[in-house]
LUMKEPA-212114 format. One record per atom (N, C-alpha, C): x, y, z. Coordinates in Angstrom, 1 decimal, padded with zeros to 4 digits, always signed. Layout:
# LUMKEPA-212114
        X        Y        Z
        X        Y        Z
...
END
This chain:
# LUMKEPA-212114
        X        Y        Z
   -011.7   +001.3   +018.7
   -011.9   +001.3   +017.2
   -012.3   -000.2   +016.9
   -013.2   -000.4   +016.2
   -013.8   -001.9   +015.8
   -012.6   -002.4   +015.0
   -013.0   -003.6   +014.7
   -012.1   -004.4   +014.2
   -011.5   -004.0   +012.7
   -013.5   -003.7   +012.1
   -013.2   -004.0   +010.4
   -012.7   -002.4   +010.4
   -012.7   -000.8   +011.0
   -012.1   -000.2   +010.7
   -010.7   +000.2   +010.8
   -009.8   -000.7   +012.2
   -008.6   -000.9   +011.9
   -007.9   -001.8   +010.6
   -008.8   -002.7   +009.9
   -008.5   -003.3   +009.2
   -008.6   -002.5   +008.2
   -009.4   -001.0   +007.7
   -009.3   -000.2   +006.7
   -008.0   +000.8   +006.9
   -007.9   +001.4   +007.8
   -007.2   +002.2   +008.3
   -005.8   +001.5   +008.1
   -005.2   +000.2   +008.5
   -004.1   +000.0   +008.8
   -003.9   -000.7   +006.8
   -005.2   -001.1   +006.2
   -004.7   -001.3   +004.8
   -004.2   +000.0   +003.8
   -004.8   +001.0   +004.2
   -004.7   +002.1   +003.7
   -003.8   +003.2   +003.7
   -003.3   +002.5   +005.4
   -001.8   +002.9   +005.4
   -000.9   +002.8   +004.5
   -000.9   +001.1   +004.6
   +000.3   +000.6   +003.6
   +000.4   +000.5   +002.5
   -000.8   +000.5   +001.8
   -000.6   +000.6   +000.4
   -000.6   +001.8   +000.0
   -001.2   +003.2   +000.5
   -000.5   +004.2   +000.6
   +001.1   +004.4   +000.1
   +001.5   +004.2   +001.4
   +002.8   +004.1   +001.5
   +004.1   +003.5   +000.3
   +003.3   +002.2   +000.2
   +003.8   +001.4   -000.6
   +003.5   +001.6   -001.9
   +003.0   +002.6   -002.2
   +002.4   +002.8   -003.5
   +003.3   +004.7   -003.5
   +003.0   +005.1   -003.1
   +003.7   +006.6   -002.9
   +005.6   +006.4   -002.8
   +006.0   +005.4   -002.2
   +007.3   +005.0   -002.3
   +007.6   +004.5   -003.6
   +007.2   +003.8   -004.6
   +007.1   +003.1   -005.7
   +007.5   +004.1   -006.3
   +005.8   +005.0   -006.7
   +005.9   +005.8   -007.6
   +007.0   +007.2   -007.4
   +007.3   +007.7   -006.1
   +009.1   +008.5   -005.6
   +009.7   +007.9   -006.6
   +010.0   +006.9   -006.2
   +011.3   +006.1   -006.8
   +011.4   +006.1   -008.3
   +010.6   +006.1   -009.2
   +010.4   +005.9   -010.7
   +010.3   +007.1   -011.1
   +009.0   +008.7   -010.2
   +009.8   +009.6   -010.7
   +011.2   +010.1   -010.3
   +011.4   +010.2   -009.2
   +012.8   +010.8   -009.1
   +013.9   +010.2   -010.0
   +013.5   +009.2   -010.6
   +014.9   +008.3   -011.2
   +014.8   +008.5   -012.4
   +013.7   +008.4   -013.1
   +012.9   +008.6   -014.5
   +012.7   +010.3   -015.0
   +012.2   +010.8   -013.9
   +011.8   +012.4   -014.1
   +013.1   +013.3   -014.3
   +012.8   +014.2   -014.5
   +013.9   +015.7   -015.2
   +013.3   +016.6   -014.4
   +014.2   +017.7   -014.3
   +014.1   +019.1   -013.3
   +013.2   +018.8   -012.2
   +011.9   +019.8   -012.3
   +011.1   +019.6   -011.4
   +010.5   +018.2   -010.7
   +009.9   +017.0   -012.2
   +009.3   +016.5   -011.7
   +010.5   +015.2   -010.9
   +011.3   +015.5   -010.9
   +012.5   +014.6   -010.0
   +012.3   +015.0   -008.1
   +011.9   +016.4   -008.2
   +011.9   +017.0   -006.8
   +010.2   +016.4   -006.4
   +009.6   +016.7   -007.4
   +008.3   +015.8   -006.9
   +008.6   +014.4   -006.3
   +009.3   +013.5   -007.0
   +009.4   +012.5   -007.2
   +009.9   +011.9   -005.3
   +011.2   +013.1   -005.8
   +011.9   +013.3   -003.8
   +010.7   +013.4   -002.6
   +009.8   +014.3   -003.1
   +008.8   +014.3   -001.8
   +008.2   +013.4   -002.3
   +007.6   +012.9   -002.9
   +006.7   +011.1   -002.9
   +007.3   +010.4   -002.2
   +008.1   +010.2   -002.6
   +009.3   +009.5   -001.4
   +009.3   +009.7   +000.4
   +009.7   +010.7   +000.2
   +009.7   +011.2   +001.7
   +008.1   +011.1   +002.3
   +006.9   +011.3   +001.6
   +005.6   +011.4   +002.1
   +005.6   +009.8   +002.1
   +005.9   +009.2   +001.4
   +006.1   +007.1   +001.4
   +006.6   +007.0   +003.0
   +007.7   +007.3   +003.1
   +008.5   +006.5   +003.8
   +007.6   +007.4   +005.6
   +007.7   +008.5   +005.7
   +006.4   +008.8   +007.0
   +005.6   +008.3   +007.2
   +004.6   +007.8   +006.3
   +003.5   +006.8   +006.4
   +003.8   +005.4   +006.8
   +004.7   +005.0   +006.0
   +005.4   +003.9   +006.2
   +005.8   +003.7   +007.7
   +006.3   +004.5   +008.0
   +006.7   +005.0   +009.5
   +005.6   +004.9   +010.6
   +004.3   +005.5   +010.3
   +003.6   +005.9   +010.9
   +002.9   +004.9   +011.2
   +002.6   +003.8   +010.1
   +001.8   +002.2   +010.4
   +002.8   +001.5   +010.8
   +004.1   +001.3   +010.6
   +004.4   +000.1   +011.3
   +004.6   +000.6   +012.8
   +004.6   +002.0   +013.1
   +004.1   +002.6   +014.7
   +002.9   +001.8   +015.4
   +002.1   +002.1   +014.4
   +000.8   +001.7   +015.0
   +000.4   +000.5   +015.2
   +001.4   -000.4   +014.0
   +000.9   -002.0   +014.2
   +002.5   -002.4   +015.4
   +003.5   -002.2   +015.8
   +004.4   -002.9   +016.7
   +004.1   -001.8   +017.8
   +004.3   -000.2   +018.0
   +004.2   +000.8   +019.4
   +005.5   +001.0   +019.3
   +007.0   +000.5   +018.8
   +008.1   +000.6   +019.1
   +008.5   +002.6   +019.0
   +008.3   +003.4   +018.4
   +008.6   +004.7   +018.4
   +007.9   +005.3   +019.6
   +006.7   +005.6   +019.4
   +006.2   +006.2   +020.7
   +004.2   +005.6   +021.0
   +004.0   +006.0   +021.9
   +002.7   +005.0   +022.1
   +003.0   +003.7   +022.0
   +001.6   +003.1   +022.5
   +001.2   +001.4   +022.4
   +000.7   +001.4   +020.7
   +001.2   -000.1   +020.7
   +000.4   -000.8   +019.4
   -001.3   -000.5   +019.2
   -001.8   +000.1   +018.4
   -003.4   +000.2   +017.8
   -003.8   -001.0   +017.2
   -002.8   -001.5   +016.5
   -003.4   -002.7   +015.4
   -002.6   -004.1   +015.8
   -003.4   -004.9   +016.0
   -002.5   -006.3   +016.6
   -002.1   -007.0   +015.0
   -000.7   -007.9   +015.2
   -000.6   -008.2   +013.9
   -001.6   -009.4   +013.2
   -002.7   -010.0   +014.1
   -003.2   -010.3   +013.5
   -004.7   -010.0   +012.1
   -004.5   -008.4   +012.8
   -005.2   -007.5   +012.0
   -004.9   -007.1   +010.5
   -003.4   -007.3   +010.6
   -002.8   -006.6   +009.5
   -002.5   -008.1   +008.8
   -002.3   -009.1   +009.6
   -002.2   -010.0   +008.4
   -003.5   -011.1   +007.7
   -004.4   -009.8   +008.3
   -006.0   -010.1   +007.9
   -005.9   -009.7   +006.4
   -005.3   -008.3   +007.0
   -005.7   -007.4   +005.3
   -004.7   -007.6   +004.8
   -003.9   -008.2   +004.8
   -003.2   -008.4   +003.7
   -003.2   -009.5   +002.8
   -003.7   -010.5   +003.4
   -004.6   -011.3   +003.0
   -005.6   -011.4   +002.2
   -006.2   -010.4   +002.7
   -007.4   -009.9   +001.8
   -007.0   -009.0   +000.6
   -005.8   -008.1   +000.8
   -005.4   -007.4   -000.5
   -004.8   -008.4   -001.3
   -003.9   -009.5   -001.0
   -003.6   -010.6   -002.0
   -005.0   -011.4   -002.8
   -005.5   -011.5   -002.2
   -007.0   -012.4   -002.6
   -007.6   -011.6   -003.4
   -007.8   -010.4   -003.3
   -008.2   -009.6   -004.0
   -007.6   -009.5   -005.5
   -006.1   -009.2   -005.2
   -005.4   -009.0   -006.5
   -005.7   -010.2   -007.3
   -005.5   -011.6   -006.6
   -005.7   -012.3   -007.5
   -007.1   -012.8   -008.0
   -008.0   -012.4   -007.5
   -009.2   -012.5   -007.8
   -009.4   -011.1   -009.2
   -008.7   -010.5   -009.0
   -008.9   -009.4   -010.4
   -008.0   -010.1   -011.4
   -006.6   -010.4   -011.1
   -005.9   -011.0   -012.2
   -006.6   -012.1   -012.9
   -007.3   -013.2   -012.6
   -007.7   -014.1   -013.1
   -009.2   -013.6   -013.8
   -010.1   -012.5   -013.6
   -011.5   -012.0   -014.3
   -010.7   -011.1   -015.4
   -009.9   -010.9   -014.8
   -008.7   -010.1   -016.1
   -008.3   -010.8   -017.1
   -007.9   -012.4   -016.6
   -007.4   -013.4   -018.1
   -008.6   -013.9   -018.7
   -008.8   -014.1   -018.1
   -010.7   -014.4   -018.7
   -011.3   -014.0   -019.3
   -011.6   -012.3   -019.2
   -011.6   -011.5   -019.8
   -010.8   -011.2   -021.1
   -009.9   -011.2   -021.1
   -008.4   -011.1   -022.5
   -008.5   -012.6   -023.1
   -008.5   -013.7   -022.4
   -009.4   -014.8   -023.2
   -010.4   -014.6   -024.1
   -011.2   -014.2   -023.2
   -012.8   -014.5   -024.5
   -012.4   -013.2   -025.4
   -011.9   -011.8   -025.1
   -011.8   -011.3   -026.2
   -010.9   -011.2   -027.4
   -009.8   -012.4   -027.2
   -008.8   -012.7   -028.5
   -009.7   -013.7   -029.0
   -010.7   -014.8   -028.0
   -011.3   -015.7   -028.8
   -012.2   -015.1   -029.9
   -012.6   -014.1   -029.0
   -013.9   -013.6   -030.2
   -013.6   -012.9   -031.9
END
């Protein structure tokens, strides 16, 4: 697998993950009847994934490592740079429109 698609794959994991765990946690804690049980499998579907990339980036469960950690701390890298590259077109944005 090339470089730049383990770099998609292993980002897509985690924020996946890290985004599916989040949102568990807020419904199950926040939510009533049903949407609490949703909330329980968000969670559980988080924490597999979660499972499943840090497999693929260390090998420690079963198989060799797929993603060296220099890959993953490519993209994470790049998802920080990113965010802050939106946060700041975002104040900028909310700037010139209270100026106006």
């Amino acid at each position: 697998m090339g470089e730049s698609l383990q770099l998609f794959v292993s980002m897509l994991l985690l924020i996946f993950a890290i985004g599916t765990i989040i949102a568990g946690i807020f419904t199950a804690y926040f939510g009533s009847g049903r949407s609490r049980a949703i909330g329980g499998i968000l969670l559980l579907i988080g924490i597999i994934v979660a499972i499943i990339f840090y497999n693929y980036t260390t090998g420690d469960f079963w198989g060799s490592a797929e993603w060296g950690w220099q890959t993953v701390k490519k993209g994470i890298a790049s998802i920080v740079g990113g965010l802050i590259g939106a946060l700041i077109a975002l104040g900028v944005f909310l700037a010139g429109i209270m100026k106006a």
